[in-house]
C-alpha positions as CSV (number, residue, x, y, z in Angstrom):
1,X,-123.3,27.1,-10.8
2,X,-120.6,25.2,-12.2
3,X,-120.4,27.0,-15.4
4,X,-120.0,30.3,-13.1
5,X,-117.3,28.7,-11.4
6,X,-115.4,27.6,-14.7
7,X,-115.6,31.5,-15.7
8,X,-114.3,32.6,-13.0
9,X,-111.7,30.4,-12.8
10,X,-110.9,31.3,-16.6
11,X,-110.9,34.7,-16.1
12,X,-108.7,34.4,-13.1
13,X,-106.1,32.4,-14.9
14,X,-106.3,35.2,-18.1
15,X,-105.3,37.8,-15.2
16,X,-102.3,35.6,-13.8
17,X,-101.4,34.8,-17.7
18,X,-100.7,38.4,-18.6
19,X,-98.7,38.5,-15.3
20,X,-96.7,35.7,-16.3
21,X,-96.2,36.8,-19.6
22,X,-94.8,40.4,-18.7
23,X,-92.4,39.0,-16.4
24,X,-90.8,36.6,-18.7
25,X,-90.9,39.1,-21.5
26,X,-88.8,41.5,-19.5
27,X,-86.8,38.5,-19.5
28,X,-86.3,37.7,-22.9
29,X,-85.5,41.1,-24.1
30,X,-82.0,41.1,-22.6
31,X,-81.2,38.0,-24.5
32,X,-78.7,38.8,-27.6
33,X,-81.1,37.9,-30.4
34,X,-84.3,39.7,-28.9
35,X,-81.5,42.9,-28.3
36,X,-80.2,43.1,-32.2
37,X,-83.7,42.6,-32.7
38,X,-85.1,45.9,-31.8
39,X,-82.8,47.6,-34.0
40,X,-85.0,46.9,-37.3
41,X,-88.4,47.8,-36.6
42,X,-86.7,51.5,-34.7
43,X,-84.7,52.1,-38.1
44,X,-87.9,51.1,-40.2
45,X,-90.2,53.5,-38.4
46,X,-87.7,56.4,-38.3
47,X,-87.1,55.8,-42.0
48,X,-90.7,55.8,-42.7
49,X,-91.0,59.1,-40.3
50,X,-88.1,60.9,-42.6
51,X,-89.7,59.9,-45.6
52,X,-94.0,60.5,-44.8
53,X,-92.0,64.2,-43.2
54,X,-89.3,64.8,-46.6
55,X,-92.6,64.0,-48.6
56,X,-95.7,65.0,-47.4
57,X,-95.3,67.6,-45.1
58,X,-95.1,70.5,-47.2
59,X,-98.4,69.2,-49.0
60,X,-100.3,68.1,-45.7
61,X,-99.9,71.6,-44.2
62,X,-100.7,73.5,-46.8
63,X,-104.0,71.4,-47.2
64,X,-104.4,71.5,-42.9
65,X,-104.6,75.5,-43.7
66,X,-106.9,75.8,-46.0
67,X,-109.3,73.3,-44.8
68,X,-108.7,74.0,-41.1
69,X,-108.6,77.9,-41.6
70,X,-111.3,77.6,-43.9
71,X,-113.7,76.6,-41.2
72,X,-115.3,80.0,-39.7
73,X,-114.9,79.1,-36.1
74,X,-111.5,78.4,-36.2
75,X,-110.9,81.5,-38.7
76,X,-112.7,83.7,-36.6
77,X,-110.6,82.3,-33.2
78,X,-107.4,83.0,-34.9
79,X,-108.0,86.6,-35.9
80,X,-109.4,87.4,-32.3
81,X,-106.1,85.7,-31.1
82,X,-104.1,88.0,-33.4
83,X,-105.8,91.2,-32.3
84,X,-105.4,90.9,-28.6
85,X,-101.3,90.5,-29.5
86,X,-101.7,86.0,-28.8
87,X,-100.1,84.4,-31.5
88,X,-101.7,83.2,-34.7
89,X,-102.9,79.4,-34.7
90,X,-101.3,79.1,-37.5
91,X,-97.9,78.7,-35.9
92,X,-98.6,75.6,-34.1
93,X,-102.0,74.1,-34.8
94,X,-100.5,73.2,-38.5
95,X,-97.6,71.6,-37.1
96,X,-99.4,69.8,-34.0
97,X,-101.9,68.3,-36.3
98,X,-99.7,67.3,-39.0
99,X,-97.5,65.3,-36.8
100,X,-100.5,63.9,-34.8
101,X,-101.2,62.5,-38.9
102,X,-97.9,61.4,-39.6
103,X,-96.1,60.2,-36.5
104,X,-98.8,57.4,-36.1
105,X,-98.2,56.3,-39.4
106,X,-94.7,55.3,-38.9
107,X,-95.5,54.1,-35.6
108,X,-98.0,51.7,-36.9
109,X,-95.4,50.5,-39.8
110,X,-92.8,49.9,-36.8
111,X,-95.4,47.6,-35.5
112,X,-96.0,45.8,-38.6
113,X,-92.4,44.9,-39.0
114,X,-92.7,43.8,-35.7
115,X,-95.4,41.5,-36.6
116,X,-94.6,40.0,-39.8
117,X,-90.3,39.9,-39.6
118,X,-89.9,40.2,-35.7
119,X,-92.1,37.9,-34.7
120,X,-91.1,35.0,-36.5
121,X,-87.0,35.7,-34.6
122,X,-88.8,35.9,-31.3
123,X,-91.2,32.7,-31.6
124,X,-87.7,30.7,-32.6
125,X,-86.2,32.1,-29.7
126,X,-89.3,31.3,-27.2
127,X,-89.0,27.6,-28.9
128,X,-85.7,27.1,-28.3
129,X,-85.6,28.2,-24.9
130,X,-89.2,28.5,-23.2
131,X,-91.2,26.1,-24.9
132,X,-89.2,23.3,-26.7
133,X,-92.3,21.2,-26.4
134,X,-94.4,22.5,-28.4
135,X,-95.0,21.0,-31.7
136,X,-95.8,23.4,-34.5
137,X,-99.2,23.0,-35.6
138,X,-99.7,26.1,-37.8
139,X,-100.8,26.2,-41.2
140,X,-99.9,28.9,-44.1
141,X,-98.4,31.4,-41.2
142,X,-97.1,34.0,-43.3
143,X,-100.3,34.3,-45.9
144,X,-102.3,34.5,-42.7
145,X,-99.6,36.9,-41.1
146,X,-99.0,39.9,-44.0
147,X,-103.1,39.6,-44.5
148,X,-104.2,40.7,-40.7
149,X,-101.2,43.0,-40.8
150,X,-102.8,45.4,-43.9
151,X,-106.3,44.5,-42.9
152,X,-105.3,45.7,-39.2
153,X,-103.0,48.8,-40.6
154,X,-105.7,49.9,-43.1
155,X,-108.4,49.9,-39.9
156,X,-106.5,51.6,-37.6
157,X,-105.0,54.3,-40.6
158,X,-108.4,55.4,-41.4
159,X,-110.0,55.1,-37.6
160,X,-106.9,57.3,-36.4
161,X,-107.7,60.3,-39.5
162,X,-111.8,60.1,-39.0
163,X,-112.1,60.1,-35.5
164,X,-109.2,63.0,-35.1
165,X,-112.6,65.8,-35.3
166,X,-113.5,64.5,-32.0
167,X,-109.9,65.3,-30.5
168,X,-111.3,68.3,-29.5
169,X,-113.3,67.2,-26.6
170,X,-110.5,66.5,-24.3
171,X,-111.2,63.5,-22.6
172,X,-111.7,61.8,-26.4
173,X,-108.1,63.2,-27.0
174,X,-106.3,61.3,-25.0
175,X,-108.7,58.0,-24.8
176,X,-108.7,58.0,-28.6
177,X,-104.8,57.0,-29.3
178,X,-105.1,54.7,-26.7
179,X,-108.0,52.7,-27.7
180,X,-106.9,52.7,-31.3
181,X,-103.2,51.6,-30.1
182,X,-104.7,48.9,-28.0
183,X,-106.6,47.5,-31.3
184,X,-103.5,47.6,-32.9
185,X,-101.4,46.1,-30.8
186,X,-103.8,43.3,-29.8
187,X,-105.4,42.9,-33.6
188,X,-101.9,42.6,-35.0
189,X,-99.8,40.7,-32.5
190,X,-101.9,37.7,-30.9
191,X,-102.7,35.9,-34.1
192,X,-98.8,36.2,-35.5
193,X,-98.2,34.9,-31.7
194,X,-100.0,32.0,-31.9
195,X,-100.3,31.4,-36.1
196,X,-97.1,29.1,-36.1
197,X,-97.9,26.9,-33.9
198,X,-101.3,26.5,-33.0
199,X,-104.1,24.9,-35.4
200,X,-106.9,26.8,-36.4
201,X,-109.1,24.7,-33.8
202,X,-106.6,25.4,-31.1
203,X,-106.6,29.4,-32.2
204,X,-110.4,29.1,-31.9
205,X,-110.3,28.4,-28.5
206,X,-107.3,30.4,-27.1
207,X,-109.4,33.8,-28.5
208,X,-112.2,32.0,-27.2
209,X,-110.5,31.7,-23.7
210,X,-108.1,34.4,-23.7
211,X,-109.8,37.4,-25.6
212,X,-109.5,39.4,-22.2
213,X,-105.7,38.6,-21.3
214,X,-105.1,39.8,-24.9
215,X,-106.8,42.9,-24.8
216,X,-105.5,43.4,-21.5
217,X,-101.8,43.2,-23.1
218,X,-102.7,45.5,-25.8
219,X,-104.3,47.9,-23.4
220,X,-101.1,47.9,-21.4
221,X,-98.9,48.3,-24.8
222,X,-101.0,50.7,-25.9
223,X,-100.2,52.9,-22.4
224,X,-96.5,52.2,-22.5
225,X,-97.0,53.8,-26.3
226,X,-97.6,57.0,-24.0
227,X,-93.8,57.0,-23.4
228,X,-91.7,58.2,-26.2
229,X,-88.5,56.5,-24.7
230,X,-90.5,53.1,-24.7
231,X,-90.9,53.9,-28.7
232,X,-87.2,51.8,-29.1
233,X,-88.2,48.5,-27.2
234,X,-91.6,48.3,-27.8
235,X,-92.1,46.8,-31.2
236,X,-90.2,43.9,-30.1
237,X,-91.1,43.5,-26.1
238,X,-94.9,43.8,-27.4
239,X,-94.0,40.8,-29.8
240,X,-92.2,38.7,-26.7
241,X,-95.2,39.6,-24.7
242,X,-97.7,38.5,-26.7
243,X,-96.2,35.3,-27.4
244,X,-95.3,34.5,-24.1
245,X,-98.7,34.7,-23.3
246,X,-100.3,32.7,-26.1
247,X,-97.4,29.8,-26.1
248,X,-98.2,29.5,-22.7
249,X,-102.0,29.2,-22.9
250,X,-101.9,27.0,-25.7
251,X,-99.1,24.4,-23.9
252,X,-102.0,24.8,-20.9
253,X,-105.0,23.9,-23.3
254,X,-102.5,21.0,-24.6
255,X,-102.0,19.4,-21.3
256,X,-105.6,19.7,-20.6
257,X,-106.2,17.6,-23.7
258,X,-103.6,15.5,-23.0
259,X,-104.2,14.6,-19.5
């Protein structure tokens, strides 16, 4: 009965965490630093968007055509469509699905900036002003920081391209980009939130604790994603609320230790 209760209560303060942790992120963004920092990862994924579009556009459609045109249904769809005076499919479905390939590739290398050269600024800034108590405890931060980031990057790349098929049973189309947003987000962000200054023990029993409250920060992230004006502040206000969240549970777990 007691463990019940202790669950309970757990799970209760995960809920009043991610709360917490939105409100004081909302916060933090309109401080200077955490303002000039939402310039970098914008101008790194609309450079990367330029470039994957100056590069590989020309060669992506052209391969889209013949492999999507090359599939009888789809072949046999767009010549009815034609003949009835609709136009082709080939005006749009190339595009659509070509920047449904590429767009999400310079999101997710926004996100990575975010992770490995953001996050860093933002946990300095958290120190300084939210939690000057808390002693860094981390070990080898940026080894463990640029390894989740391509293990993470490389997942969610390759989930995004095979699971694309299934796009075309429409509830699948838009639950898709959201689940595989909210793995990236949460995957990416809570270990880089927590790397510099908790010990592996301590990070052991945050996830432990907390696995919930961060998947319920990446789901929201992920839904926010949905907005293309949110594209400019999200990078960073996912990195602030991420590590409000996990500085705050682990100066909880501390005081519990402590106490």
């Amino acid at each position: 009965m007691a463990s019940s209760s202790d669950e309970r209560t757990a799970a209760s303060a995960g809920l009043q965490g991610v709360g917490l942790a939105f409100g004081r992120a909302v916060v933090s963004q309109f401080r200077g630093p955490m303002l000039l920092a939402l310039l970098l990862p914008f101008l790194v994924a609309l450079a990367a968007a330029i470039a994957l579009i100056w590069f590989f556009w020309t060669p992506l459609t052209e391969w889209l055509q013949g492999t999507l045109f090359g599939i009888p249904f789809v072949s046999d769809l767009d010549g009815v469509l034609v003949a009835v005076g609709i136009a082709s499919l080939k005006l749009w479905l190339i595009p659509v699905v070509a920047t449904l390939i590429l767009l999400p590739l310079s999101g997710i290398l926004g996100l990575v900036v975010a992770a490995v050269l953001i996050m860093p600024l933002v946990l300095r800034n958290l120190e300084k002003n939210d939690y000057p108590e808390l002693e860094r405890r981390g070990r080898n931060a940026t080894v463990a920081s640029v390894w989740n980031a391509v293990w993470v990057t490389t997942l969610f790349v390759f989930g995004w391209l095979f699971t694309m098929p299934l796009w075309l049973l429409p509830p699948l189309a838009v639950l898709l980009p959201i689940a595989w947003w909210a793995f990236a987000f949460t995957r990416m962000l809570r270990l880089d939130a927590m790397i510099e200054h908790a010990s592996p023990e301590e990070r052991r029993l945050l996830l432990a604790r907390h696995n919930r409250g961060f998947w319920a920060l990446g789901l929201i992230c992920s839904l926010l994603n949905l907005l293309p004006p949110a594209w400019f502040i999200l990078p960073v206000f996912s990195a602030l609320l991420f590590s409000h969240f996990a500085l705050e549970a682990l100066r909880r777990l501390r005081s519990e230790t402590t106490s």
